[in-house]
DOMARPA-485772 format. One record per residue (C-alpha): residue in one letter; x, z, y. Coordinates in steps of 0.5 Angstrom, whole numbers. Each point is the difference from the previous one (the first is absolute). Layout:
! residues N
type, X, Z, Y
A, X, Z, Y
...
This chain:
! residues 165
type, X, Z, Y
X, -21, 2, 31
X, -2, -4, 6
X, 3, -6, 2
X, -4, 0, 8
X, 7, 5, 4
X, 6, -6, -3
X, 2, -5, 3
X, 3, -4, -5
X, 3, -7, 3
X, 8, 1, -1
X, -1, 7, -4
X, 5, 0, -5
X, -3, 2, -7
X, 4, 7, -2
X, -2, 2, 7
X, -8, -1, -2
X, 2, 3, -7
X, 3, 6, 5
X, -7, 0, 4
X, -3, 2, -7
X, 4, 5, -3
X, 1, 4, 7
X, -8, -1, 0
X, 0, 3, -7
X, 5, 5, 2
X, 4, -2, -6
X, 8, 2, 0
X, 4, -7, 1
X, 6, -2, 2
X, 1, -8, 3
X, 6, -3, -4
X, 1, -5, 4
X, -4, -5, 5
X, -3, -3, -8
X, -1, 6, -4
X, -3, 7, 1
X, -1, 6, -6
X, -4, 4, 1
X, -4, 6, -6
X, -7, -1, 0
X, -4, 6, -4
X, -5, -3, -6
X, -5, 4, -4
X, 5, 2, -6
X, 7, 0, 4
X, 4, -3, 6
X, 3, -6, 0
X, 6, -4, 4
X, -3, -6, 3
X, 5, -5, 2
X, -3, -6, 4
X, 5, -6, 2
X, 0, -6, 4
X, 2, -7, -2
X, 0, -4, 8
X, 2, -5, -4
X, -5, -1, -6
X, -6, 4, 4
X, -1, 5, -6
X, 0, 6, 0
X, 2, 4, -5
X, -2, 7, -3
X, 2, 5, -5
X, -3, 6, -1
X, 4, 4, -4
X, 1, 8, -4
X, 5, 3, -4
X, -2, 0, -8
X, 5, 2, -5
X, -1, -1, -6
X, 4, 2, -7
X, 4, -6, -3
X, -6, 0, -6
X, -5, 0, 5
X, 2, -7, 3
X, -3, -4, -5
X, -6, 4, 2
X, -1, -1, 6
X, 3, -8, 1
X, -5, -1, -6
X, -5, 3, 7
X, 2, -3, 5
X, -2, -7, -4
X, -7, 3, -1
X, 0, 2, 7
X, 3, -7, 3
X, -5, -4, -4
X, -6, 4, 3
X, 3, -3, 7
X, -3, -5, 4
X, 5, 1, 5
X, 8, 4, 0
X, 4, 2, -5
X, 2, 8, -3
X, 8, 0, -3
X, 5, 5, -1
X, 7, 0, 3
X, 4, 4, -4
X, 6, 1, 4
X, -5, 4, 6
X, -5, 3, -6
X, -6, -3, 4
X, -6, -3, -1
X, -2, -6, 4
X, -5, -3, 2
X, 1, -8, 5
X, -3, -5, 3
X, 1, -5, 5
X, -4, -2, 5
X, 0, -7, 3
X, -2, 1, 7
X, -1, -9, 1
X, -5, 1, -5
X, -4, 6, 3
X, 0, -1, 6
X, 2, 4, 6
X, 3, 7, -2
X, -3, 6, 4
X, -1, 8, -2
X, -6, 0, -4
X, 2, -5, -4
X, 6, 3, -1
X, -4, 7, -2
X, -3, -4, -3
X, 7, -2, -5
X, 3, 7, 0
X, -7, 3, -3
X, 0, -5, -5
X, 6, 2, -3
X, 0, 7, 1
X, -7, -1, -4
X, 4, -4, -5
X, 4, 5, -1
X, -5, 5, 0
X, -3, -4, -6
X, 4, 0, -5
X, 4, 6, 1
X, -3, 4, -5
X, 2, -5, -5
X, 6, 0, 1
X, 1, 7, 0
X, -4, 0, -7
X, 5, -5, -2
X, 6, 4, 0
X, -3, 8, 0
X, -5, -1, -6
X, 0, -2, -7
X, -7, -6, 2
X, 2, -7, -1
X, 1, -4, 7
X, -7, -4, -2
X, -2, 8, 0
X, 3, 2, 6
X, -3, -6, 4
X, -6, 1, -3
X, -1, 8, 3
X, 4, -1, 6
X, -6, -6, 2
X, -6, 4, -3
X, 2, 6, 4
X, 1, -4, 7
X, -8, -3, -2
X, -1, 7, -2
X, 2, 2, 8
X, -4, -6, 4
């Protein structure tokens, strides 16, 4: 993703976002003047990206997300998990939302601090995420479809992504 073909002065940071995702020919639809969602393919599935600006604050919010449904004895499971998974993290969060049955992964990014915005970086964000995801998808999926302990499933599921690098 090169940032040489874009005028950045006065270029609104979802209409970068949606420089990225027309680049990448990902499916997105805008949301609003400050948010865009759009599906981005990842190594084990497709996830829904939802990008939103805080003009405001000067954060740029992130959530990558996908559709999990584990059964009522299996949440322990995979909340016991996602604290695993979150603590291995030096940046973002994974949680559950209950009521859409998704698993999402957020981080904010405060724009004051970094600097100017501009589509590589912005690449740059989203592919983080999706790596994330990507990361410890196979733990969490073994936590709620096999009989392996949360530590077991994260311990597969990290051997596995060495196992492919």
């Amino acid at each position: 993703m090169s940032d040489d073909h874009v005028v950045l002065d006065d270029v609104e940071p979802i209409d970068l976002v949606e420089s990225v995702a027309s680049v990448r020919k990902w499916d997105f639809e805008r949301l609003g003047s400050d948010k865009i969602s759009m599906v981005a393919a990842g190594q084990w599935r497709s996830y829904q990206v939802l990008l939103s600006w805080s003009d405001f604050q000067k954060i740029l919010r992130l959530t990558c997300s996908f559709e999990i449904v584990p059964a009522k004895t299996k949440r322990p499971m995979l909340f016991e998990t996602i604290n695993l998974c979150n603590e291995m993290m030096t940046t973002g969060a994974f949680y559950f939302c209950e009521d859409q049955q998704k698993l999402i992964f957020r981080y904010g990014f405060p724009m004051r601090e970094m600097g100017q915005l501009t589509p590589r970086l912005i690449d740059t964000l989203i592919a983080n995420a999706l790596r994330q995801c990507d990361r410890f998808y196979p733990a969490f999926q073994l936590a709620i479809w096999s009989s392996r302990t949360p530590k077991e499933a994260l311990n597969v599921a990290i051997a596995e992504a060495y196992g492919h690098a």
